[in-house]
C-alpha positions as CSV (number, residue, x, y, z in Angstrom):
1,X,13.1,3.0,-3.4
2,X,13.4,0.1,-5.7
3,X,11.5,-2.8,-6.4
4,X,13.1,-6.3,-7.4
5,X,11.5,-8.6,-9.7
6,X,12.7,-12.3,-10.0
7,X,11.2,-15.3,-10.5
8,X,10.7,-15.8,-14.4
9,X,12.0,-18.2,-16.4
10,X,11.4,-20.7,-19.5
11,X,8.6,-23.2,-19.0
12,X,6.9,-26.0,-20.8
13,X,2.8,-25.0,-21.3
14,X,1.1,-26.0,-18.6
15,X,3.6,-25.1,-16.4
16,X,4.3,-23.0,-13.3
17,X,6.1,-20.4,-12.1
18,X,6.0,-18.0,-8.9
19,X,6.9,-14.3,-9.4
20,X,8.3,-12.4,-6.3
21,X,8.7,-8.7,-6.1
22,X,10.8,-7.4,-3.1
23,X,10.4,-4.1,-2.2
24,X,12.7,-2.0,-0.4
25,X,13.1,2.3,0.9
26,X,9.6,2.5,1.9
27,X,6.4,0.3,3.1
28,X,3.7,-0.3,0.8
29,X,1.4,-2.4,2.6
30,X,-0.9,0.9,2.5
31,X,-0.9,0.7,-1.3
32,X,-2.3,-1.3,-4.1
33,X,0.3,-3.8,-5.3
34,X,0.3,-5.1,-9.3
35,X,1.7,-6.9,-11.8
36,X,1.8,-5.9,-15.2
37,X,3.2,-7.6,-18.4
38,X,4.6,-6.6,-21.7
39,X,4.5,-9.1,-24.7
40,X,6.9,-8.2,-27.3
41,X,4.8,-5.9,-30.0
42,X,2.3,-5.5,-27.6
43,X,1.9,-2.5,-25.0
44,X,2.1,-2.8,-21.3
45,X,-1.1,-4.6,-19.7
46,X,-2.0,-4.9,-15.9
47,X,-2.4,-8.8,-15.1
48,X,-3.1,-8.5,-11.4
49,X,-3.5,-6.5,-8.3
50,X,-4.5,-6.8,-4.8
51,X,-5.3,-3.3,-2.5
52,X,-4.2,-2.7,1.1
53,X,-7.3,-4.3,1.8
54,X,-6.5,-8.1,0.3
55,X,-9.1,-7.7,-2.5
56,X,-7.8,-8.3,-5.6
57,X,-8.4,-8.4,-9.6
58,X,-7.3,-10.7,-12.7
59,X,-7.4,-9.8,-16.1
60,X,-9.8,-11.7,-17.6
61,X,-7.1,-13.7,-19.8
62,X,-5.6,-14.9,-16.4
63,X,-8.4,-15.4,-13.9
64,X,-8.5,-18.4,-13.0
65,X,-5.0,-19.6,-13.2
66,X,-3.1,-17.2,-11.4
67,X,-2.7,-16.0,-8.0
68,X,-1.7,-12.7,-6.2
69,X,-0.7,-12.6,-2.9
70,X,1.8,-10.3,-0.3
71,X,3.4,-10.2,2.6
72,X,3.4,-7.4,4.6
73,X,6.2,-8.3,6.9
74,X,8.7,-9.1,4.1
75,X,7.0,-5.9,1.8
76,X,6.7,-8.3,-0.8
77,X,4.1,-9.3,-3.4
78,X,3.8,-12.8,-5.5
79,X,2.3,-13.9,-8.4
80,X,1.2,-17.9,-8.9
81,X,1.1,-18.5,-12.4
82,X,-0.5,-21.7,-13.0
83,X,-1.4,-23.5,-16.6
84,X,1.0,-21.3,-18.2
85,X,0.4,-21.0,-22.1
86,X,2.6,-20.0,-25.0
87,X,0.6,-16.4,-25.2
88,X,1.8,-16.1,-21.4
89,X,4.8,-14.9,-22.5
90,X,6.4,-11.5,-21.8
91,X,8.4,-9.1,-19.7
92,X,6.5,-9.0,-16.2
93,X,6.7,-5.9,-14.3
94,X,5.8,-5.8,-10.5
95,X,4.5,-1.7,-9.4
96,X,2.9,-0.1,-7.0
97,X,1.9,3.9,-7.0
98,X,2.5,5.9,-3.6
99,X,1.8,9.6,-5.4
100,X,5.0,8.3,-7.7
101,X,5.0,5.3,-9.7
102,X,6.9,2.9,-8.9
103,X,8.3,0.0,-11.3
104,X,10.6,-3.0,-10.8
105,X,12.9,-3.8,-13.6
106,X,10.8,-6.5,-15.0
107,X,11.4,-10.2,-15.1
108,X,11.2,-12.6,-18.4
109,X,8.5,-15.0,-18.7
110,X,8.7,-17.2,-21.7
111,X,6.2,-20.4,-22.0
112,X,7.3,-23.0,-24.9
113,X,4.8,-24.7,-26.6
């Protein structure tokens, strides 16, 4: 089972970015998909999820400007980040737990001020 992370990147504050998390070895459309985030310093913080169901939850320091979203068919899961700011940046982690954890390999965010 592995999950890949891509999507980050540098960009200017107020920028954008999508996140994509492909999944592979096993379905988790059944499962509650994240994204989590490590800033450097800082210890490992969930961002965003959305359940089997569609419903989904923000962090309060990201509500409002980013979106999750999935795709069943492709097993995949997104992340919309929109109005980046500098305090944005960090390693983002895309998971999902099936009795094991399961953690992509993370993918570098860094917003410039």
């Amino acid at each position: 089972v592995q999950l890949q992370a891509s999507g980050g990147g540098t960009v200017q504050a107020g920028g954008s970015l999508r996140l994509s998390c492909a999944a592979s070895g096993r379905s988790f459309s059944n499962n509650s998909r994240d994204w989590f985030r490590q800033a450097p310093g800082k210890e490992r913080e969930l961002v965003a999820s959305i359940n089997w169901k569609g419903s989904t939850y923000y962090s309060d320091s990201v509500k409002g400007r980013f979106a999750i979203s999935r795709d069943n068919a492709k097993n995949s899961w997104y992340l919309q980040m929109n109005s980046l700011k500098p305090e944005d940046t960090a390693i983002y982690y895309c998971h999902s737990k099936s009795g094991w954890d399961y953690w992509g390999h993370g993918t570098l965010v860094t917003v410039s001020s």
